[in-house]
C-alpha positions as CSV (number, residue, x, y, z in Angstrom):
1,X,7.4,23.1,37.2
2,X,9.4,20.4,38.1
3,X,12.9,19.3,38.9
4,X,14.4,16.3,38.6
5,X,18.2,15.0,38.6
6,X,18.2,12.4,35.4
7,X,21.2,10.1,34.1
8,X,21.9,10.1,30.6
9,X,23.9,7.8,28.6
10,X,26.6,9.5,26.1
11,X,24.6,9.2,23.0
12,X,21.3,10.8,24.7
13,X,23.4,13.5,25.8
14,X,24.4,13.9,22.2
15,X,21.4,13.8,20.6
16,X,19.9,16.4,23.2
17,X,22.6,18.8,21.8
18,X,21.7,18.3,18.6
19,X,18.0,19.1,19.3
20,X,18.9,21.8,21.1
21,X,21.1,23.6,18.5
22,X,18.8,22.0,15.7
23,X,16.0,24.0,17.3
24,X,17.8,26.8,18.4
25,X,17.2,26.1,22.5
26,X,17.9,27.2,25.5
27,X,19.0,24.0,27.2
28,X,18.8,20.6,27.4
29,X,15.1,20.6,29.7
30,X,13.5,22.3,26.1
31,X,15.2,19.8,24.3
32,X,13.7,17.0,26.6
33,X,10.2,18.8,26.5
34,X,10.4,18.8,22.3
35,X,11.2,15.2,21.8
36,X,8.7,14.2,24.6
37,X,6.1,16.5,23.0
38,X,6.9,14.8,19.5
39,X,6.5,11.2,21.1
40,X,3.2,12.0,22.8
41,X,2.0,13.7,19.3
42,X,3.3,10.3,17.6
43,X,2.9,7.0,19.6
44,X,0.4,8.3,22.2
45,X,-3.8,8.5,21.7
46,X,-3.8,11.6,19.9
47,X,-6.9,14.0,20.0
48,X,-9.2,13.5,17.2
49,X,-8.4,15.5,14.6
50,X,-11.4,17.7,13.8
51,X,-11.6,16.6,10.1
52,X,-11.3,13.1,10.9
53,X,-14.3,13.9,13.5
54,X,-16.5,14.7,10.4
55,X,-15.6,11.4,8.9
56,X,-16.6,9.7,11.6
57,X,-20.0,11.5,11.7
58,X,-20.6,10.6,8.5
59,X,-19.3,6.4,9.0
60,X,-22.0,6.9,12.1
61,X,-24.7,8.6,10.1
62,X,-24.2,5.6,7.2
63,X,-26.3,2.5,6.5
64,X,-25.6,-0.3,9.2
65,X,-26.5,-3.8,9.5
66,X,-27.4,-6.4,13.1
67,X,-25.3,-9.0,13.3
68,X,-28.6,-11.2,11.8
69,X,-29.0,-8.6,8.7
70,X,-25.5,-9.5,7.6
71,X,-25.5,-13.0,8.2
72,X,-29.0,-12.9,5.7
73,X,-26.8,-11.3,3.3
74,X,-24.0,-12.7,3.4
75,X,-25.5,-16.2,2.9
């Protein structure tokens, strides 16, 4: 684990608390590991999701066209 001596702003602070009573923690380091947990789950590369990884075997497994086969077509 590790340790480290942040500054907050006011707000931050707040919201923290709020987390932390919102989510019934033990202080503000679980509070910081749940929003950064959320963020990484949100704005970060996720993992596939394993039903989106059958989707995409089927999109692979599918009928595709070379860039000269869709130009024929297309024309």
């Amino acid at each position: 684990m590790v340790q480290a001596v942040i500054n907050i702003d006011e707000h931050t602070n707040r919201v923290l608390n709020v987390v932390k009573a919102k989510f019934g923690l033990r202080d503000k380091s679980e509070a910081i590991n749940l929003v950064v947990n959320d963020y990484e789950e949100m704005s970060l590369e996720p993992e596939l999701r394993p039903e989106y990884k059958v989707k995409l075997a089927k999109i692979m497994k599918g009928k595709h066209l070379s860039r000269d086969e869709f130009e024929k077509e297309v024309a």
